[in-house]
DOSE-496352 format. One record per residue (C-alpha): x, y, z; residue in one letter. Coordinates in steps of 0.2 Angstrom, whole numbers, plus 5000, padded with zeros to 4 digits. Example, Ala and Ser with C-alpha at 12.3 -4.5 7.8 and 13.67 -1.06 7.14 Angstrom:
<seros>
+------+------+------+---------+
!    x !    y !    z ! residuo !
+------+------+------+---------+
! 5062 ! 4978 ! 5039 !       A !
! 5068 ! 4995 ! 5036 !       S !
+------+------+------+---------+
</seros>
This chain:
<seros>
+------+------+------+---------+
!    x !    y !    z ! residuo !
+------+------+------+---------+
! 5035 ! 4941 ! 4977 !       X !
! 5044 ! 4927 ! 4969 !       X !
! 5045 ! 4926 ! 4949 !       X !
! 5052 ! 4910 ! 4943 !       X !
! 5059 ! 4918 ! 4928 !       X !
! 5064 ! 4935 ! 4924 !       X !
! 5054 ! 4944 ! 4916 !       X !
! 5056 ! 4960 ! 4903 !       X !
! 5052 ! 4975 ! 4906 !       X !
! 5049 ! 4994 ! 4899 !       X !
! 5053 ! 5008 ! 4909 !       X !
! 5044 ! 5022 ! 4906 !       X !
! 5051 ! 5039 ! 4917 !       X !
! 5040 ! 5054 ! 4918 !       X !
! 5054 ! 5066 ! 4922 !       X !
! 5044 ! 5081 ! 4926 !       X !
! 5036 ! 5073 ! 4941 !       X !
! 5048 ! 5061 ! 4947 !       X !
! 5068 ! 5066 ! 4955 !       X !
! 5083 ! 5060 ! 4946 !       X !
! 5087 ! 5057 ! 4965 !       X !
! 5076 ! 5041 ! 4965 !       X !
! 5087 ! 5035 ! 4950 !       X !
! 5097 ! 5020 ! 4961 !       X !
! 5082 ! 5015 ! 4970 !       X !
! 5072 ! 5013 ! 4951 !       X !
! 5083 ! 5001 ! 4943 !       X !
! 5088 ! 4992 ! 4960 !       X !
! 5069 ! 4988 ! 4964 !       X !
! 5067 ! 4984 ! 4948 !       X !
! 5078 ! 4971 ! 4948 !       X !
! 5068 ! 4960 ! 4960 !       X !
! 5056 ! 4959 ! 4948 !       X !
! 5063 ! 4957 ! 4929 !       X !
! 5074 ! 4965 ! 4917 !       X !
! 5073 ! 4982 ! 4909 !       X !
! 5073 ! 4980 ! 4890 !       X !
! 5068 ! 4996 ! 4887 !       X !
! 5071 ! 5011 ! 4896 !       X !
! 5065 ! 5028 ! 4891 !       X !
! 5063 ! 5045 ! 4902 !       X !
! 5051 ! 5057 ! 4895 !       X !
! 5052 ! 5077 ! 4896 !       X !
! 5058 ! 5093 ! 4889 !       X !
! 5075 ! 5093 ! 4889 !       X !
! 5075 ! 5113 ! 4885 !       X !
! 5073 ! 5113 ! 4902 !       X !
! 5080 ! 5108 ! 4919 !       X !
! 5070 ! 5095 ! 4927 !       X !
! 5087 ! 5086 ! 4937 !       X !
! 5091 ! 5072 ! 4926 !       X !
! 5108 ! 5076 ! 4918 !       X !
! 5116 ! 5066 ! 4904 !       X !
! 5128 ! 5058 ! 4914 !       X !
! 5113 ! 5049 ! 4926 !       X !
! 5105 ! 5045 ! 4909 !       X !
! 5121 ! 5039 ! 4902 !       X !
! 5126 ! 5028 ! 4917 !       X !
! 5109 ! 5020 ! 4918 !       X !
! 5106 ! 5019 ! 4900 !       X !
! 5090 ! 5029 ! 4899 !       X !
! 5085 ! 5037 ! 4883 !       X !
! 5078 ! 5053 ! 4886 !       X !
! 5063 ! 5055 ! 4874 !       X !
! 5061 ! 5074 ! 4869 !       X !
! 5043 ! 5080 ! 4873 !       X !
! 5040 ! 5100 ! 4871 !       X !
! 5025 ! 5108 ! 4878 !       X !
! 5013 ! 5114 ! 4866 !       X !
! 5000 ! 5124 ! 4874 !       X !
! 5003 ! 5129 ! 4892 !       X !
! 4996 ! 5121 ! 4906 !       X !
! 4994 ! 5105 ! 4896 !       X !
! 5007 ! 5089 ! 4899 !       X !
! 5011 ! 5084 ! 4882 !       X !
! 5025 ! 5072 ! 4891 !       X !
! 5009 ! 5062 ! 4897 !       X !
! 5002 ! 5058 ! 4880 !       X !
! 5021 ! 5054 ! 4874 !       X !
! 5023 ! 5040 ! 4888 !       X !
! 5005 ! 5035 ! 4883 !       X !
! 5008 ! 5033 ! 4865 !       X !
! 5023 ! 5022 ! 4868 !       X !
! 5016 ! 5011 ! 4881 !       X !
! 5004 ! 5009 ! 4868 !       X !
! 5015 ! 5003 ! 4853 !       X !
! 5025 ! 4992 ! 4864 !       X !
! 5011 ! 4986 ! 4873 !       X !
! 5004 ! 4978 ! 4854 !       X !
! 5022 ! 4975 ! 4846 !       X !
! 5020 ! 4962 ! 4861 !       X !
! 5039 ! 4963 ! 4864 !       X !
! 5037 ! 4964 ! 4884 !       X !
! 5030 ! 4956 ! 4897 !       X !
! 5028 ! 4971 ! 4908 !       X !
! 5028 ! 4989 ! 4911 !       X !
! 5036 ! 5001 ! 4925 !       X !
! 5027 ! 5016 ! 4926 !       X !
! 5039 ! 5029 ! 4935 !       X !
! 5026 ! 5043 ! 4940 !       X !
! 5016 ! 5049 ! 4953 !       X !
! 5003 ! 5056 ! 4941 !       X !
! 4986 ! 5048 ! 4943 !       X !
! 4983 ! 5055 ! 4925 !       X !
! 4991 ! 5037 ! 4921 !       X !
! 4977 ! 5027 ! 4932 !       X !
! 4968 ! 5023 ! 4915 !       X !
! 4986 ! 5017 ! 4908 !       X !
! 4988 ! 5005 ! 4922 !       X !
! 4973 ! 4999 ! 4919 !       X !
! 4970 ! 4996 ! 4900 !       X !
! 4989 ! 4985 ! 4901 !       X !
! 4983 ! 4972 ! 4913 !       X !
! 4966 ! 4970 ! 4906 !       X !
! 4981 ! 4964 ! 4893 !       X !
! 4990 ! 4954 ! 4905 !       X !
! 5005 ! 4963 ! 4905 !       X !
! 5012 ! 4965 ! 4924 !       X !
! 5013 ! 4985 ! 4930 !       X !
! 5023 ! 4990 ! 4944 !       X !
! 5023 ! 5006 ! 4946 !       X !
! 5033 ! 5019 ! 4956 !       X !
! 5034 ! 5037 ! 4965 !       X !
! 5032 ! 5046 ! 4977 !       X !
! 5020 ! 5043 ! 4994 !       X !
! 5010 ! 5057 ! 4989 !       X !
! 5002 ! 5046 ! 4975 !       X !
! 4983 ! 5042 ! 4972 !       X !
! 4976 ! 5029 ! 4979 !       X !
! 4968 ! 5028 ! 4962 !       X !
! 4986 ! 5025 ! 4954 !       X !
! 4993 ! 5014 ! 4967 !       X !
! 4979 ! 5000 ! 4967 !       X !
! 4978 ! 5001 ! 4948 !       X !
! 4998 ! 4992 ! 4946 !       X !
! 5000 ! 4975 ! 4953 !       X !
! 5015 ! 4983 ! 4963 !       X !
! 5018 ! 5000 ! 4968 !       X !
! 5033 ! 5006 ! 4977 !       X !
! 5035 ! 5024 ! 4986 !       X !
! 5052 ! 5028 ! 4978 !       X !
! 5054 ! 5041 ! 4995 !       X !
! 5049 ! 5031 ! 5008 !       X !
! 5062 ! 5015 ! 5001 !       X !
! 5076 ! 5029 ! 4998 !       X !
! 5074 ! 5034 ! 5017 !       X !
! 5073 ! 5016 ! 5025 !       X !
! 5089 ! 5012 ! 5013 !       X !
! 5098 ! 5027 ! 5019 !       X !
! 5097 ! 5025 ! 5038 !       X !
! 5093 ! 5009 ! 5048 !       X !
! 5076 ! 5002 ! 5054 !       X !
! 5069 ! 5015 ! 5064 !       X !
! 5051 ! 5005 ! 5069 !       X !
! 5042 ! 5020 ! 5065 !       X !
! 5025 ! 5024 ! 5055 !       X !
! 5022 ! 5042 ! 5060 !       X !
! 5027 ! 5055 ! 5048 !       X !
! 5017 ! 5064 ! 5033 !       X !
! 5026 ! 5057 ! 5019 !       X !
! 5018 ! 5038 ! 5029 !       X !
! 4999 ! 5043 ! 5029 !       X !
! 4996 ! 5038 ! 5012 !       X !
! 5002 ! 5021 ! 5014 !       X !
! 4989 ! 5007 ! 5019 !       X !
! 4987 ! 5008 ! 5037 !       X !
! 4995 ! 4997 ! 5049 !       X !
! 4977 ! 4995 ! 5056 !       X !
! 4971 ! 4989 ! 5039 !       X !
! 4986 ! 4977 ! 5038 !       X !
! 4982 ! 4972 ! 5056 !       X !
! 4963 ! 4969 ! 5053 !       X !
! 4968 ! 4960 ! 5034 !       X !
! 4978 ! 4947 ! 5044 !       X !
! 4965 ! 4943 ! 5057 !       X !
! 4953 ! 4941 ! 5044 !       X !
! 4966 ! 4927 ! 5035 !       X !
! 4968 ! 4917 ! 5053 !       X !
! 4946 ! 4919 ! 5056 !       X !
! 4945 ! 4913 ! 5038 !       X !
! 4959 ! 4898 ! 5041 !       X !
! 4947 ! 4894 ! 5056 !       X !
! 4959 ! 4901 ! 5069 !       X !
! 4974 ! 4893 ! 5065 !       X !
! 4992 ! 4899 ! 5062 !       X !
! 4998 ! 4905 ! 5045 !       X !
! 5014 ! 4905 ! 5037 !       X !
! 5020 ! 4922 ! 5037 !       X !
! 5026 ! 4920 ! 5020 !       X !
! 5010 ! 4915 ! 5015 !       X !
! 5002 ! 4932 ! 5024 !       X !
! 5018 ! 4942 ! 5017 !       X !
! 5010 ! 4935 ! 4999 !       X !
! 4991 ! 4939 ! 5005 !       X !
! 4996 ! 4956 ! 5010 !       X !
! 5004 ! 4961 ! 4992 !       X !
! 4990 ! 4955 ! 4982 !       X !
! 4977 ! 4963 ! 4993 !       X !
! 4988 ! 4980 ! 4992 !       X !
! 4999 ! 4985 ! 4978 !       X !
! 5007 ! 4997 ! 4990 !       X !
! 5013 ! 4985 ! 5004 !       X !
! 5031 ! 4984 ! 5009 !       X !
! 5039 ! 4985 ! 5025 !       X !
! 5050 ! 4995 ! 5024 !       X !
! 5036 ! 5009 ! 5018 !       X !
! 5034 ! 5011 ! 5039 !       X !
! 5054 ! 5007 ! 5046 !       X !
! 5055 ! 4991 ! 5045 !       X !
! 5067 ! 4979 ! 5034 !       X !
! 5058 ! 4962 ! 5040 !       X !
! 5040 ! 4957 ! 5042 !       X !
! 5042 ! 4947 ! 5057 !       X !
! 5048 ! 4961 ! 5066 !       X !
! 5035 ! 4973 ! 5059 !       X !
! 5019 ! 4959 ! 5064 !       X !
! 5029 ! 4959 ! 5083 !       X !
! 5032 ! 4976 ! 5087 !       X !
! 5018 ! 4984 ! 5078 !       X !
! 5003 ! 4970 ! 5080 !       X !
! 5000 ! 4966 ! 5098 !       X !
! 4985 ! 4957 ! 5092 !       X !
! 4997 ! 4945 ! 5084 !       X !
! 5011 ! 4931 ! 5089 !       X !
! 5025 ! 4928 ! 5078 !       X !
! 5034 ! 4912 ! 5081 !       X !
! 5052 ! 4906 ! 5074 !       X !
! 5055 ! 4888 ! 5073 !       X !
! 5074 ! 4889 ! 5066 !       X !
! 5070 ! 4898 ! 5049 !       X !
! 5051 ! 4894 ! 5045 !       X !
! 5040 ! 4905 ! 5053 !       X !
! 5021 ! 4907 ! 5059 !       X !
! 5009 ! 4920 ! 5063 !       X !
! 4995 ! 4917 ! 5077 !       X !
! 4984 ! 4926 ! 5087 !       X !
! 4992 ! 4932 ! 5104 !       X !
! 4975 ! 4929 ! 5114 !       X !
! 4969 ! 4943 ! 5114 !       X !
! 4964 ! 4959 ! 5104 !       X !
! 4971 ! 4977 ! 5111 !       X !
! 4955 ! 4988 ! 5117 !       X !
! 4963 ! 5003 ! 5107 !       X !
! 4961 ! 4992 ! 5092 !       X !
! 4943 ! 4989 ! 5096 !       X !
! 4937 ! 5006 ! 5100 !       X !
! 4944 ! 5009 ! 5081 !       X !
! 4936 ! 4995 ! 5074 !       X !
! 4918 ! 5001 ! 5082 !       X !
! 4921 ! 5020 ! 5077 !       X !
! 4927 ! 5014 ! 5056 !       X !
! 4908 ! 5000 ! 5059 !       X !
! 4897 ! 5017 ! 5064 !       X !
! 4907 ! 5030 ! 5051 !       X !
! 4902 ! 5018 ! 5037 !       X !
! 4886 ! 5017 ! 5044 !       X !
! 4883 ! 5038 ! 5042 !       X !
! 4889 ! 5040 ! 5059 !       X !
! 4875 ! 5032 ! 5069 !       X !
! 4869 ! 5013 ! 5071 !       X !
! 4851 ! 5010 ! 5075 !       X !
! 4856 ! 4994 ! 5083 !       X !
! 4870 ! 4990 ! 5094 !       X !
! 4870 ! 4971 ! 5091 !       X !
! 4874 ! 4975 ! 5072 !       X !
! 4891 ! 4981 ! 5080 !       X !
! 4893 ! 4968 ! 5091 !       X !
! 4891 ! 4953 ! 5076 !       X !
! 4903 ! 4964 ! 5065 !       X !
! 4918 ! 4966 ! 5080 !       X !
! 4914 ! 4945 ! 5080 !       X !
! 4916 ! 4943 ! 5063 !       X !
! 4932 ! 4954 ! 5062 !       X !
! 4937 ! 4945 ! 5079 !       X !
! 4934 ! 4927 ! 5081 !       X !
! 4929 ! 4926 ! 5100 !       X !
! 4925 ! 4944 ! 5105 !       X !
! 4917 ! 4946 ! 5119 !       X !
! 4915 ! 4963 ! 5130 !       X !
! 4917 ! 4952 ! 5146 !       X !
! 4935 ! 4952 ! 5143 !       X !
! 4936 ! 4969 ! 5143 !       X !
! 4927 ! 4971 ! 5160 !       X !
! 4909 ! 4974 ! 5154 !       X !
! 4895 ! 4963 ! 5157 !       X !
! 4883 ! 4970 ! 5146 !       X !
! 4890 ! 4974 ! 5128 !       X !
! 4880 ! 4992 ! 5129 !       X !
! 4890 ! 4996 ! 5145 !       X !
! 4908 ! 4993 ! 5137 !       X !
! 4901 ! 5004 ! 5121 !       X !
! 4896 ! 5018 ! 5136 !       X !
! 4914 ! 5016 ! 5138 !       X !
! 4922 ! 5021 ! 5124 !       X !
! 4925 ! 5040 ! 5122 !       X !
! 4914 ! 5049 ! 5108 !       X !
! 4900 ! 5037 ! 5107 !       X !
! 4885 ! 5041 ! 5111 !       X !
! 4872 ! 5026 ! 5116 !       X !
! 4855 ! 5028 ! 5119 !       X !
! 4841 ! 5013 ! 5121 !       X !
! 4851 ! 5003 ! 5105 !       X !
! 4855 ! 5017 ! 5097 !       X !
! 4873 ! 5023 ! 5095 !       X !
! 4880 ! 5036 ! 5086 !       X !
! 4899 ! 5045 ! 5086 !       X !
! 4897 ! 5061 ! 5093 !       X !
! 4900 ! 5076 ! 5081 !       X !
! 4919 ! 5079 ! 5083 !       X !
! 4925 ! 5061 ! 5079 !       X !
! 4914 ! 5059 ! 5067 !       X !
! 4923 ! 5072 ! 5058 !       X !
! 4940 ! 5067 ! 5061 !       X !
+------+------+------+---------+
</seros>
Protein backbone atom coordinates (compact mmCIF):
# COMPACT_ATOMS: atom_id res chain seq x y z
CA UNK A 1 0.00 0.00 0.00
CA UNK A 2 1.29 3.35 -0.92
CA UNK A 3 0.44 6.45 1.31
CA UNK A 4 1.46 9.58 -0.25
CA UNK A 5 2.03 11.23 3.18
CA UNK A 6 2.78 10.00 6.44
CA UNK A 7 0.34 9.60 8.52
CA UNK A 8 0.02 9.66 12.47
CA UNK A 9 -0.54 7.12 14.37
CA UNK A 10 -1.45 5.74 18.12
CA UNK A 11 -0.15 2.73 19.19
CA UNK A 12 -2.21 1.03 21.50
CA UNK A 13 -0.21 -2.63 23.03
CA UNK A 14 -2.20 -5.04 24.85
CA UNK A 15 0.68 -6.52 26.79
CA UNK A 16 -1.17 -9.42 28.31
CA UNK A 17 -1.82 -10.91 25.00
CA UNK A 18 0.85 -10.01 22.82
CA UNK A 19 5.05 -10.91 23.37
CA UNK A 20 7.44 -8.29 23.90
CA UNK A 21 9.28 -10.48 21.32
CA UNK A 22 7.08 -9.00 18.33
CA UNK A 23 8.50 -5.62 19.61
CA UNK A 24 10.98 -4.91 16.43
CA UNK A 25 8.52 -6.27 13.93
CA UNK A 26 5.68 -3.65 15.53
CA UNK A 27 7.38 -0.49 15.07
CA UNK A 28 9.31 -1.65 11.67
CA UNK A 29 5.71 -2.49 9.92
CA UNK A 30 4.62 0.31 11.33
CA UNK A 31 6.70 2.39 9.55
CA UNK A 32 5.46 1.59 6.12
CA UNK A 33 2.49 3.05 7.01
CA UNK A 34 2.84 6.37 9.28
CA UNK A 35 4.39 7.63 12.15
CA UNK A 36 3.64 6.61 15.84
CA UNK A 37 2.72 9.77 17.70
CA UNK A 38 1.45 8.01 20.52
CA UNK A 39 2.55 4.88 21.80
CA UNK A 40 1.06 3.31 24.77
CA UNK A 41 1.22 -0.50 26.08
CA UNK A 42 -1.45 -1.45 28.47
CA UNK A 43 -1.22 -4.00 31.53
CA UNK A 44 -0.45 -4.82 34.98
CA UNK A 45 2.88 -4.09 35.73
CA UNK A 46 2.71 -5.87 39.20
CA UNK A 47 3.24 -8.63 37.22
CA UNK A 48 5.35 -10.26 34.58
CA UNK A 49 3.90 -10.18 31.24
CA UNK A 50 7.82 -10.00 29.23
CA UNK A 51 7.93 -6.38 28.38
CA UNK A 52 10.79 -4.91 30.58
CA UNK A 53 11.58 -1.24 31.05
CA UNK A 54 14.47 -1.38 29.01
CA UNK A 55 12.24 -2.64 25.61
CA UNK A 56 9.82 0.10 26.82
CA UNK A 57 12.55 2.65 27.22
CA UNK A 58 14.31 1.92 23.94
CA UNK A 59 10.96 2.02 21.87
CA UNK A 60 9.51 4.82 23.71
CA UNK A 61 6.33 3.00 24.81
CA UNK A 62 4.49 4.09 27.94
CA UNK A 63 3.34 1.49 29.87
CA UNK A 64 -0.27 2.48 31.05
CA UNK A 65 -0.75 0.76 34.53
CA UNK A 66 -4.05 -1.41 34.50
CA UNK A 67 -4.85 -3.65 37.83
CA UNK A 68 -7.25 -6.33 37.65
CA UNK A 69 -10.28 -5.70 39.68
CA UNK A 70 -12.32 -8.72 39.73
CA UNK A 71 -10.82 -11.91 38.40
CA UNK A 72 -11.46 -13.21 35.33
CA UNK A 73 -12.42 -9.81 33.94
CA UNK A 74 -9.69 -7.84 31.59
CA UNK A 75 -9.88 -4.54 32.99
CA UNK A 76 -6.69 -3.75 30.36
CA UNK A 77 -9.31 -4.07 27.57
CA UNK A 78 -11.57 -1.24 28.89
CA UNK A 79 -8.34 0.91 29.48
CA UNK A 80 -7.18 0.51 25.69
CA UNK A 81 -10.88 1.19 25.00
CA UNK A 82 -11.26 4.32 26.99
CA UNK A 83 -8.23 5.87 25.44
CA UNK A 84 -8.83 4.99 21.75
CA UNK A 85 -11.79 6.80 22.62
CA UNK A 86 -10.44 10.20 24.02
CA UNK A 87 -7.96 10.22 21.20
CA UNK A 88 -10.10 9.16 18.68
CA UNK A 89 -12.50 12.81 19.50
CA UNK A 90 -9.41 15.00 20.47
CA UNK A 91 -9.14 14.26 16.60
CA UNK A 92 -5.24 14.48 17.23
CA UNK A 93 -4.53 11.21 14.87
CA UNK A 94 -5.21 9.92 11.79
CA UNK A 95 -5.11 6.39 12.64
CA UNK A 96 -5.00 3.72 15.08
CA UNK A 97 -2.71 0.47 15.56
CA UNK A 98 -4.31 -1.94 17.49
CA UNK A 99 -1.55 -4.41 18.97
CA UNK A 100 -3.72 -7.59 20.07
CA UNK A 101 -4.99 -10.67 19.12
CA UNK A 102 -8.32 -10.28 21.17
CA UNK A 103 -11.46 -10.21 19.07
CA UNK A 104 -12.92 -8.47 22.21
CA UNK A 105 -11.57 -5.25 20.17
CA UNK A 106 -13.64 -6.29 16.93
CA UNK A 107 -16.30 -3.52 18.04
CA UNK A 108 -13.28 -1.02 18.55
CA UNK A 109 -12.07 -1.58 15.12
CA UNK A 110 -15.07 -0.96 13.86
CA UNK A 111 -16.65 2.10 15.65
CA UNK A 112 -12.97 4.01 14.44
CA UNK A 113 -13.44 3.56 10.77
CA UNK A 114 -17.13 4.28 10.66
CA UNK A 115 -14.90 7.73 11.81
CA UNK A 116 -12.53 7.36 9.08
CA UNK A 117 -9.74 6.83 11.05
CA UNK A 118 -7.29 4.03 9.35
CA UNK A 119 -6.81 0.81 11.74
CA UNK A 120 -4.24 -1.57 11.17
CA UNK A 121 -4.14 -3.99 13.45
CA UNK A 122 -1.54 -6.67 14.59
CA UNK A 123 -1.06 -10.20 16.35
CA UNK A 124 -0.79 -13.20 16.34
CA UNK A 125 -2.22 -15.92 13.43
CA UNK A 126 -4.44 -17.33 15.72
CA UNK A 127 -6.60 -14.10 15.60
CA UNK A 128 -10.46 -13.92 14.64
CA UNK A 129 -11.35 -13.55 11.49
CA UNK A 130 -13.84 -11.26 13.20
CA UNK A 131 -10.78 -8.92 14.15
CA UNK A 132 -8.69 -9.24 11.10
CA UNK A 133 -11.47 -8.12 8.52
CA UNK A 134 -12.55 -5.39 10.90
CA UNK A 135 -8.93 -3.21 10.41
CA UNK A 136 -8.19 -1.98 6.97
CA UNK A 137 -4.63 -3.87 7.52
CA UNK A 138 -3.84 -6.69 9.61
CA UNK A 139 -0.51 -8.21 10.10
CA UNK A 140 0.32 -11.66 11.89
CA UNK A 141 3.25 -10.28 14.11
CA UNK A 142 4.42 -14.44 14.09
CA UNK A 143 4.26 -15.29 10.85
CA UNK A 144 6.27 -11.78 9.47
CA UNK A 145 8.94 -12.45 12.58
CA UNK A 146 9.49 -16.19 11.02
CA UNK A 147 9.73 -15.07 7.16
CA UNK A 148 12.21 -12.03 8.59
CA UNK A 149 14.18 -14.42 10.44
CA UNK A 150 14.94 -17.17 7.85
CA UNK A 151 14.79 -16.85 3.90
CA UNK A 152 11.86 -17.58 1.63
CA UNK A 153 10.96 -21.04 2.19
CA UNK A 154 7.81 -21.28 -0.58
CA UNK A 155 5.92 -22.93 2.01
CA UNK A 156 1.97 -22.61 3.21
CA UNK A 157 1.79 -25.66 5.24
CA UNK A 158 2.11 -25.24 9.01
CA UNK A 159 -0.69 -24.55 11.92
CA UNK A 160 0.29 -21.11 12.72
CA UNK A 161 -0.67 -20.64 8.41
CA UNK A 162 -4.43 -22.04 8.55
CA UNK A 163 -5.81 -19.08 9.65
CA UNK A 164 -4.57 -16.99 6.93
CA UNK A 165 -6.80 -16.43 3.60
CA UNK A 166 -6.30 -19.46 1.62
CA UNK A 167 -4.03 -19.45 -1.18
CA UNK A 168 -7.20 -21.02 -3.01
CA UNK A 169 -9.15 -18.02 -2.08
CA UNK A 170 -6.25 -15.71 -3.42
CA UNK A 171 -6.21 -18.01 -6.57
CA UNK A 172 -9.97 -17.83 -7.23
CA UNK A 173 -10.09 -13.71 -6.21
CA UNK A 174 -7.59 -13.24 -9.01
CA UNK A 175 -9.41 -15.13 -11.76
CA UNK A 176 -12.29 -13.40 -10.83
CA UNK A 177 -10.26 -9.82 -11.54
CA UNK A 178 -9.02 -11.15 -15.17
CA UNK A 179 -13.13 -12.77 -16.00
CA UNK A 180 -14.16 -9.26 -14.80
CA UNK A 181 -11.31 -7.34 -17.00
CA UNK A 182 -12.80 -9.68 -19.86
CA UNK A 183 -9.88 -12.04 -19.85
CA UNK A 184 -7.23 -9.78 -20.27
CA UNK A 185 -3.84 -9.26 -18.32
CA UNK A 186 -3.64 -7.29 -15.02
CA UNK A 187 -0.94 -5.43 -13.60
CA UNK A 188 0.16 -7.23 -10.77
CA UNK A 189 0.57 -4.16 -8.80
CA UNK A 190 -2.87 -3.46 -9.55
CA UNK A 191 -3.92 -7.28 -8.07
CA UNK A 192 -1.28 -6.80 -5.22
CA UNK A 193 -3.64 -3.61 -4.45
CA UNK A 194 -7.02 -5.68 -5.18
CA UNK A 195 -5.85 -8.45 -3.08
CA UNK A 196 -5.31 -6.05 0.20
CA UNK A 197 -8.48 -4.37 0.02
CA UNK A 198 -10.36 -7.48 -0.45
CA UNK A 199 -8.29 -9.03 2.64
CA UNK A 200 -7.01 -7.09 5.43
CA UNK A 201 -4.75 -10.12 6.11
CA UNK A 202 -2.93 -10.47 2.85
CA UNK A 203 0.78 -10.46 2.63
CA UNK A 204 3.16 -12.57 1.11
CA UNK A 205 5.18 -13.26 3.28
CA UNK A 206 2.25 -14.66 5.66
CA UNK A 207 3.02 -18.09 3.37
CA UNK A 208 7.11 -17.93 2.71
CA UNK A 209 7.33 -15.70 0.22
CA UNK A 210 9.00 -12.13 0.11
CA UNK A 211 7.76 -11.20 -3.65
CA UNK A 212 4.27 -11.60 -5.26
CA UNK A 213 5.48 -12.45 -8.49
CA UNK A 214 7.14 -15.46 -7.13
CA UNK A 215 4.30 -16.41 -4.90
CA UNK A 216 1.48 -15.91 -8.23
CA UNK A 217 4.40 -18.42 -10.22
CA UNK A 218 5.03 -21.10 -7.83
CA UNK A 219 1.86 -21.30 -6.06
CA UNK A 220 -0.90 -20.56 -8.97
CA UNK A 221 -0.53 -22.86 -11.94
CA UNK A 222 -3.71 -21.32 -13.01
CA UNK A 223 -1.77 -18.12 -13.53
CA UNK A 224 1.13 -16.68 -15.80
CA UNK A 225 3.31 -13.98 -14.57
CA UNK A 226 5.20 -12.22 -17.16
CA UNK A 227 8.32 -9.68 -16.63
CA UNK A 228 8.87 -7.00 -19.20
CA UNK A 229 12.21 -5.40 -17.64
CA UNK A 230 10.43 -4.07 -14.29
CA UNK A 231 6.69 -3.72 -15.01
CA UNK A 232 4.97 -6.87 -14.62
CA UNK A 233 1.66 -8.75 -15.74
CA UNK A 234 -0.61 -11.38 -14.62
CA UNK A 235 -2.58 -13.72 -17.18
CA UNK A 236 -4.15 -16.90 -17.32
CA UNK A 237 -1.71 -19.89 -18.14
CA UNK A 238 -4.37 -21.64 -20.50
CA UNK A 239 -5.58 -23.58 -18.45
CA UNK A 240 -7.13 -24.25 -14.89
CA UNK A 241 -5.40 -27.29 -12.62
CA UNK A 242 -8.19 -30.28 -12.23
CA UNK A 243 -7.13 -30.34 -8.33
CA UNK A 244 -8.40 -26.67 -8.45
CA UNK A 245 -11.61 -27.57 -9.94
CA UNK A 246 -12.57 -30.71 -7.91
CA UNK A 247 -12.17 -27.92 -4.94
CA UNK A 248 -14.17 -25.39 -6.62
CA UNK A 249 -17.14 -28.06 -7.26
CA UNK A 250 -16.85 -29.52 -3.53
CA UNK A 251 -16.84 -25.41 -1.84
CA UNK A 252 -20.29 -24.88 -4.86
CA UNK A 253 -22.15 -28.20 -3.20
CA UNK A 254 -20.98 -27.51 0.66
CA UNK A 255 -22.58 -24.13 0.28
CA UNK A 256 -25.38 -25.69 -1.18
CA UNK A 257 -26.12 -28.15 2.22
CA UNK A 258 -24.02 -30.74 0.63
CA UNK A 259 -26.24 -31.66 -2.28
CA UNK A 260 -27.11 -29.91 -5.75
CA UNK A 261 -30.56 -30.86 -7.14
CA UNK A 262 -29.09 -29.93 -10.57
CA UNK A 263 -25.72 -30.34 -11.99
CA UNK A 264 -25.87 -27.65 -14.70
CA UNK A 265 -26.17 -25.17 -11.51
CA UNK A 266 -22.44 -26.46 -10.99
CA UNK A 267 -21.43 -26.32 -14.34
CA UNK A 268 -22.66 -22.29 -14.83
CA UNK A 269 -20.86 -21.52 -11.42
CA UNK A 270 -17.18 -23.34 -12.43
CA UNK A 271 -18.04 -21.01 -15.85
CA UNK A 272 -18.47 -17.99 -14.07
CA UNK A 273 -15.36 -18.66 -11.73
CA UNK A 274 -13.57 -19.92 -15.03
CA UNK A 275 -14.07 -18.03 -18.13
CA UNK A 276 -14.00 -20.94 -20.71
CA UNK A 277 -14.52 -24.08 -18.70
CA UNK A 278 -15.28 -26.84 -20.29
CA UNK A 279 -15.08 -30.77 -18.96
CA UNK A 280 -14.03 -31.68 -22.58
CA UNK A 281 -10.56 -30.42 -21.60
CA UNK A 282 -10.35 -32.59 -18.98
CA UNK A 283 -11.35 -35.81 -21.04
CA UNK A 284 -14.99 -35.91 -20.40
CA UNK A 285 -17.58 -35.59 -22.94
CA UNK A 286 -20.49 -35.24 -20.90
CA UNK A 287 -20.21 -32.74 -17.96
CA UNK A 288 -22.09 -35.65 -15.53
CA UNK A 289 -19.21 -37.97 -16.50
CA UNK A 290 -16.31 -35.78 -15.30
CA UNK A 291 -18.47 -35.02 -11.97
CA UNK A 292 -18.49 -39.32 -11.73
CA UNK A 293 -14.94 -38.69 -11.70
CA UNK A 294 -14.20 -36.72 -8.95
CA UNK A 295 -13.64 -38.82 -5.65
CA UNK A 296 -16.55 -38.24 -2.95
CA UNK A 297 -19.31 -37.08 -5.16
CA UNK A 298 -22.02 -38.86 -5.55
CA UNK A 299 -24.38 -38.22 -8.87
CA UNK A 300 -27.47 -39.58 -9.62
CA UNK A 301 -29.94 -38.63 -12.68
CA UNK A 302 -28.93 -34.49 -11.99
CA UNK A 303 -28.59 -34.78 -8.66
CA UNK A 304 -25.23 -34.54 -6.82
CA UNK A 305 -24.34 -34.54 -3.41
CA UNK A 306 -20.75 -34.86 -1.47
CA UNK A 307 -20.62 -38.10 0.18
CA UNK A 308 -20.81 -37.94 3.98
CA UNK A 309 -16.97 -37.99 4.89
CA UNK A 310 -16.04 -34.88 2.75
CA UNK A 311 -18.90 -33.19 3.57
CA UNK A 312 -17.59 -33.03 6.95
CA UNK A 313 -14.07 -32.20 6.42
Amino acid sequence: MEIEEKMQFAVLIDAENVSARYVQVIFDELEKYGFASCRRIYGNWSKENGWKENTLLEYSVTPIQQFSYTTGKNSTDMAMVIDAMDLLYQNKVDGFCLVTSDSDFTRLAVRLREEKKYVLGMGESKTPLSLTRACNKFVHLNLINEANRGSEHHSSAGSDRDSVTSISDVENAILTMLNESGGEELDLSFIGQRLSDKYPDFDVRNYGYSKLSVFLSEEMSSLKVVREENHYRVMKSGGVSREMIEREVQSIIRKNGGAVDNLAMINEELKKHYSGFDSKDYGYNRFSSFLRSIEGLSVEGNVVRLKQYYYSL
